[in-house]
Structure formats: C-alpha cells, structure tokens
GUSE-714159 format. One line per 4 residues: their letters; for each residue x, y, z negated of N, C-alpha, C. Coordinates in nm, 4 decimals, m for minus. Layout:
<sites>
a	X:Y:Z:X:Y:Z:X:Y:Z; ...
</sites>
This chain:
<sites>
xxxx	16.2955:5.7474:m9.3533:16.4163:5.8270:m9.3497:16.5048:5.7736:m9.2386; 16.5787:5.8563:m9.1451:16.6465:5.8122:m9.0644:16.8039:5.8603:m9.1360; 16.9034:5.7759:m9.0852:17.0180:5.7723:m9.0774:17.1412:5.7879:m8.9572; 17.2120:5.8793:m8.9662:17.2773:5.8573:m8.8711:17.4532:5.7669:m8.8571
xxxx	17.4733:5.7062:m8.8201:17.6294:5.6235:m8.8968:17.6996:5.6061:m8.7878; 17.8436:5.6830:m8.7826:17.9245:5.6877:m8.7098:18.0451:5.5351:m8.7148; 18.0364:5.4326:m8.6087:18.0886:5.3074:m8.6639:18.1969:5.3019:m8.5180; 18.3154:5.2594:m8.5664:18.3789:5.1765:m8.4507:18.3518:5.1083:m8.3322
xxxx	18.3968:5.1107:m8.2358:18.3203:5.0087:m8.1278:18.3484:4.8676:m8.1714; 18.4497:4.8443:m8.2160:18.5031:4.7175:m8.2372:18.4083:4.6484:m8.3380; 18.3207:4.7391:m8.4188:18.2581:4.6913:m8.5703:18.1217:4.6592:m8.5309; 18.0696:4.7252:m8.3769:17.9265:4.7392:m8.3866:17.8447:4.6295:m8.3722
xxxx	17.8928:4.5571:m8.3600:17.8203:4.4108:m8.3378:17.7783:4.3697:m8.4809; 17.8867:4.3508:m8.5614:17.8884:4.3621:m8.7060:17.7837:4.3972:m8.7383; 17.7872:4.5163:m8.7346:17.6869:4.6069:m8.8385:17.5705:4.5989:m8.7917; 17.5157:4.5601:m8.6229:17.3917:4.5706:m8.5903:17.3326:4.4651:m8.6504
xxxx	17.4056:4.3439:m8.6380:17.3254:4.2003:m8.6898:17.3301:4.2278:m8.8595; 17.4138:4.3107:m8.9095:17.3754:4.2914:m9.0766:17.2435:4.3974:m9.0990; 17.2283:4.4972:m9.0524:17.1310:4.6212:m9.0328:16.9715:4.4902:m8.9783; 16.9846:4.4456:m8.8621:16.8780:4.3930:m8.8613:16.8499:4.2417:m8.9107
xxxx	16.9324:4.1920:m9.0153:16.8892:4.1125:m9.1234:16.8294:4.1775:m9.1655; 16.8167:4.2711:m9.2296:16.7358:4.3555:m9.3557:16.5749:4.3897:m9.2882; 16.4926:4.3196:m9.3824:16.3196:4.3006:m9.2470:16.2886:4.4439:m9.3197; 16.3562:4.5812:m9.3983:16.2876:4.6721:m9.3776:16.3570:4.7929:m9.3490
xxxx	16.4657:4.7544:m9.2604:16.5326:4.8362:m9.1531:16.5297:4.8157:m8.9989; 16.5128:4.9167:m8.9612:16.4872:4.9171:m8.7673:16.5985:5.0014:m8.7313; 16.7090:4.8811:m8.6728:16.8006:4.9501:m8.6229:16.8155:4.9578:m8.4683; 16.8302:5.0166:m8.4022:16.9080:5.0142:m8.2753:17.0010:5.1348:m8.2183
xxxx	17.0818:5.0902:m8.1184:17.2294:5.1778:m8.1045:17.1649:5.2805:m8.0165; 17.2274:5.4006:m8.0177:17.1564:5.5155:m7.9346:17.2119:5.4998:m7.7920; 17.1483:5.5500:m7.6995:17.1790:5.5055:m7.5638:17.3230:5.6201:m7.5039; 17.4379:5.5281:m7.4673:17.5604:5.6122:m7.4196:17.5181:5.7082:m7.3970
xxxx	17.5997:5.8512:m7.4051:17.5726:5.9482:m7.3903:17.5155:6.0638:m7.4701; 17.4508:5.9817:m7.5570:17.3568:6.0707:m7.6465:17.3964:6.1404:m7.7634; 17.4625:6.2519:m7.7886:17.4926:6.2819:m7.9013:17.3891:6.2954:m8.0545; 17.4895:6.2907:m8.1457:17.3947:6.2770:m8.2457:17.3161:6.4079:m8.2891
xxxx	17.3808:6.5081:m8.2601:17.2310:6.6355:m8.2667:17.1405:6.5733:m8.1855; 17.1425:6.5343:m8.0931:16.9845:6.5386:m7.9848:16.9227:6.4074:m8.0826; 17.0266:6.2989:m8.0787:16.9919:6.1701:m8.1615:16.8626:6.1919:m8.3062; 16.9273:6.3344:m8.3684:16.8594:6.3947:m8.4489:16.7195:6.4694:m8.4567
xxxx	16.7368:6.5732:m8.3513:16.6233:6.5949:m8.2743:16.5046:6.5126:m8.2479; 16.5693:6.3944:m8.1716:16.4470:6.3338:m8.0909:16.3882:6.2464:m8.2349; 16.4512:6.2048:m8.2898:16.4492:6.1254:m8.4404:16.3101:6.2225:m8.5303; 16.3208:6.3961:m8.5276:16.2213:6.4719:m8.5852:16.0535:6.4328:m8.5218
xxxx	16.1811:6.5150:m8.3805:16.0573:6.5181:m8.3044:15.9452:6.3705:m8.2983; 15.9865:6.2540:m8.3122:15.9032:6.1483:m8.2985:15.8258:6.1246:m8.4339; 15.8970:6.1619:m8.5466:15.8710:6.1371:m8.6758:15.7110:6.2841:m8.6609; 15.7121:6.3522:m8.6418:15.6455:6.4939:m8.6211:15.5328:6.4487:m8.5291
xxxx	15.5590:6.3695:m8.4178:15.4647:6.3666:m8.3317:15.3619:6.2473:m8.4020; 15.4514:6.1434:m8.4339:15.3432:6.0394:m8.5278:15.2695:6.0759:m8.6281; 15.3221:6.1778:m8.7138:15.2290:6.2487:m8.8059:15.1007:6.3327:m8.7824; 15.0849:6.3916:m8.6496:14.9979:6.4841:m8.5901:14.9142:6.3398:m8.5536
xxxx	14.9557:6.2345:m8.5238:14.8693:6.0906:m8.4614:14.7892:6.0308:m8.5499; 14.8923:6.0143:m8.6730:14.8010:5.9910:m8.8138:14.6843:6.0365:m8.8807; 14.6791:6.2216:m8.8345:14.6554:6.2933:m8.8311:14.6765:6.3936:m9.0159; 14.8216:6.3309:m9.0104:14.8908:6.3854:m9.1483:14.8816:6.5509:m9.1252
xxxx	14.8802:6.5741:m8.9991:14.9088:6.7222:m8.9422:14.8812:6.8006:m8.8372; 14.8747:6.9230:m8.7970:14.7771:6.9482:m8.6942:14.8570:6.9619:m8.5732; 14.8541:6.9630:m8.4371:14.9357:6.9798:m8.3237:14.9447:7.1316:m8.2680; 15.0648:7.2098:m8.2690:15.0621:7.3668:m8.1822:15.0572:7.3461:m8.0722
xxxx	15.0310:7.4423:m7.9896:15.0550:7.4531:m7.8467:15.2244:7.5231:m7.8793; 15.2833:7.4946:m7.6938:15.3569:7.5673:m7.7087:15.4287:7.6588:m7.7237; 15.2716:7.7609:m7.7270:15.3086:7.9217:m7.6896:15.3063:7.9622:m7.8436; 15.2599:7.8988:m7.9219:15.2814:7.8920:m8.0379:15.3872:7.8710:m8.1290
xxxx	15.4664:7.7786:m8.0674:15.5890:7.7534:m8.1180:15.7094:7.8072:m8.0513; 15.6813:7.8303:m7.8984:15.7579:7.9946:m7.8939:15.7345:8.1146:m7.9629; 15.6566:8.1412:m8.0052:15.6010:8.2928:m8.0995:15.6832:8.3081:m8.2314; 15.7157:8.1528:m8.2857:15.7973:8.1534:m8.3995:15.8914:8.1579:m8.3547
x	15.9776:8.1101:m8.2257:16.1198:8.1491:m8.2626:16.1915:8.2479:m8.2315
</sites>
C-alpha cells in the first residue's frame, strides 16, 4: 500500500529518519516538483508494471488501452 503524507519542510527530516527506522517501510521524499497526482500515478503505474513481471497479470498494448478510454 502506498501512502501519500503532506509534512512541513521544517518536520521532514523528522519524519524521514522515524519512517525509515521501521525495517517494513520504504520511504523516500518525492523529487521537487512532483505533484502528488503524478506522485500517485507513477506509484500505480509501477505497482501494475511489477505485477505483469510477477506475472500476477497480463500486459496490453497501447492501442488497447487507448480503445478503453
């Protein structure tokens, strides 16, 4: 499950070192710029692409996944 957490600048130091105490959380800060829709997005999209790797699931082309939308 991913999370998204909107934190202070002043706090983030804080919270990164308590986040990666915990050995079954993987945290890191999203790169300037990046809003959290895309943050979200790319978060699916990677979760989606590892599953087709696993082979939890099958891969479309893209003309395929234009057809659905």
């Amino acid at each position: 499950m991913k999370i998204v957490l909107d934190i202070p600048d002043s706090k983030v130091g804080f919270m990164m070192e308590l986040l990666q105490s915990l050995s079954f959380v993987k945290a890191k800060p999203l790169p300037v710029g990046v809003s959290n829709e895309k943050a979200l997005f790319l978060g699916e999209a990677v979760e989606e692409l590892n599953d087709v790797l696993a082979g939890k699931t099958q891969a479309h082309n893209a003309y395929e996944l234009l057809d659905n939308v």
